[in-house]
N, C-alpha and C positions, 0 to 999 in steps of 0.2 A: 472274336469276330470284329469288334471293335478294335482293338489296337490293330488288326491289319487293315482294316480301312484308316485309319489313322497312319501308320506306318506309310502306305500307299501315297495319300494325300501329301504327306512330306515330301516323297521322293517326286511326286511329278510336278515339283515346285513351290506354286503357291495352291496351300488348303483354301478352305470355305469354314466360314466358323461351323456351320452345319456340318461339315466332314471332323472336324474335331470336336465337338460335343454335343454330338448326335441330335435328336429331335429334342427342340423346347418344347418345354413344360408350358402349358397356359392353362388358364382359369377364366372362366366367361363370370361376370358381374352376376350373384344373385344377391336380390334386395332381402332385408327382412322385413318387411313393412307385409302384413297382411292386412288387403282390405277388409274391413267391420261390415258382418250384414246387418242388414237395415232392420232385420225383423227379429232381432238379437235382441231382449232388453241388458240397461247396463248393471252391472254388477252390485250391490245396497253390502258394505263392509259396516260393521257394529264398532265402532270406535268406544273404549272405555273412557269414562267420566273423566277421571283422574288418570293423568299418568303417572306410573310411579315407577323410576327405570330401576329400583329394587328388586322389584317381581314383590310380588306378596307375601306380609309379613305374617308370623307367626300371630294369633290372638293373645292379647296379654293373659298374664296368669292371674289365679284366684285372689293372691294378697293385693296385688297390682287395682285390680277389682273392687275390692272391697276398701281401700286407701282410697280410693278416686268419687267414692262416693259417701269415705267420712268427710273428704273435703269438702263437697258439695253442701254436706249438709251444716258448716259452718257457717256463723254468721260474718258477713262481709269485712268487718274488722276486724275482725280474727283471719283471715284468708288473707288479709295484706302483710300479715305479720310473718306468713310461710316462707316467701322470698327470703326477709333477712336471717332469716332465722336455720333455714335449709344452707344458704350464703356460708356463714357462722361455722355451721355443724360440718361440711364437707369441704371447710379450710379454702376459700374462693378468696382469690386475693382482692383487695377492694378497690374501687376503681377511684381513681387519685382524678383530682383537677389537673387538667394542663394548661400552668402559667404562659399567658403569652403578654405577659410584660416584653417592650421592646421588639415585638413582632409588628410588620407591617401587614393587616388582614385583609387590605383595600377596602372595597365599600360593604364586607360582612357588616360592621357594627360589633354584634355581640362583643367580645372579649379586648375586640380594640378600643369600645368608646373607655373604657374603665381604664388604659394600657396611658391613652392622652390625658386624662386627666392627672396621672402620677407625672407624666413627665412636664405637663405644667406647673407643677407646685416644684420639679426641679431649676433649680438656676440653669438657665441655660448658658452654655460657655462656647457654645461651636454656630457660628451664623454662615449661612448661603449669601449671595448677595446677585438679586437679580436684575436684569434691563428692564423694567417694562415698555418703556417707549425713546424717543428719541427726534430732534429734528432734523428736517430732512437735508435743511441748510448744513446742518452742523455733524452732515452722518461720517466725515475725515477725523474731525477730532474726534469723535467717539470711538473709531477704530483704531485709532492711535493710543488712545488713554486704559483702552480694551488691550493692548500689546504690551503697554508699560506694566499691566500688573501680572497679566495669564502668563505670558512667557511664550506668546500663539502667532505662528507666520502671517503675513500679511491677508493672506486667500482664509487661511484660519477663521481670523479677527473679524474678517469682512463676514463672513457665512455665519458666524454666531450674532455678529450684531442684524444683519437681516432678520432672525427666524428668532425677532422681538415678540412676546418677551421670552427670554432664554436665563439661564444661570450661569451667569460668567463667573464667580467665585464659589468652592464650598469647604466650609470647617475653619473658616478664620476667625480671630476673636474679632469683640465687639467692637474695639480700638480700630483695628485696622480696616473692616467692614464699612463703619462711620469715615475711616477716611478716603476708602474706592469711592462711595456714595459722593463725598463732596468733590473729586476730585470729575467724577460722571455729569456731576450738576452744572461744573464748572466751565466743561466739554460743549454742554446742550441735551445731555440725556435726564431720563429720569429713571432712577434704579433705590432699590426698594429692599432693607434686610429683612431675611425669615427664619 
């Protein structure tokens, strides 16, 4: 019945999309939302204490029992002794210090303040060598003398000696460091080894 009304529809030219796929299907809007009556109280759910996304665990067993309450009855120094000694017995590998000689910690402290004092008692052989300031008269030759040692374009040279003070050299020895500095001073800057 349907492909002759389809068939039909062809021949008498132009169909109707209703002539080719017969009656749509629709669906009227139902909400799920049910109103709460008023004279309903709400629901009291018993939450347990502890969660424990285990489920419940077996009760320990008798030895387990009776171990935990020779422990107890030990006197305090003796009960500190169990750690290393259970440690020891069930082969726990031991927990080692991590050197942080040579690590930068920022402002922890701990491990770093002990790391600077080694490397003070080293000679030191590698120097920074900063801008701290500059006059304003003299801020050409200082960008000039800034270009003679960095190897740094014009716009470069200029942008570093602004964004005073800045580290225009690092890792040179002390020789050459002493002579950036004088040659800074000589500019009208003032630049400072670290």
């Amino acid at each position: 019945m349907k492909w002759v009304g389809l068939v039909k529809a062809i021949r008498s030219g132009r169909p109707s999309v209703r002539e080719i796929t017969g009656p749509l299907q629709f669906r009227t809007f139902q909400h799920d939302f049910v109103p709460r009556d008023p004279n309903v109280k709400p629901k009291k759910y018993k939450y347990p204490q502890v969660y424990d996304p285990y489920g419940p665990r077996p009760p320990p067993s008798d030895k387990i029992v009776q171990l935990a309450e020779r422990i107890a009855a030990l006197q305090p120094e003796e009960r500190k002794q169990i750690g290393p000694v259970l440690a020891e017995r069930l082969s726990h590998p031991k927990l080692q210090r991590v050197e942080t000689d040579g690590m930068d910690l920022g402002s922890q402290g701990g491990g770093g303040a002990g790391a600077t004092k080694v490397e003070e008692k080293k000679e030191k052989t590698a120097f920074d060598v900063k801008l701290e300031k500059f006059d304003a008269t003299a801020k050409l030759k200082v960008i000039k003398e800034v270009r003679a040692f960095t190897n740094l374009g014009l716009k470069e040279a200029k942008d570093l000696v602004e964004k005073v003070p800045a580290v225009l050299k690092q890792g040179v020895t002390k020789e050459e460091a002493t002579e950036i500095i004088e040659k800074i001073k000589a500019a009208g800057g003032v630049a400072v080894m670290e």
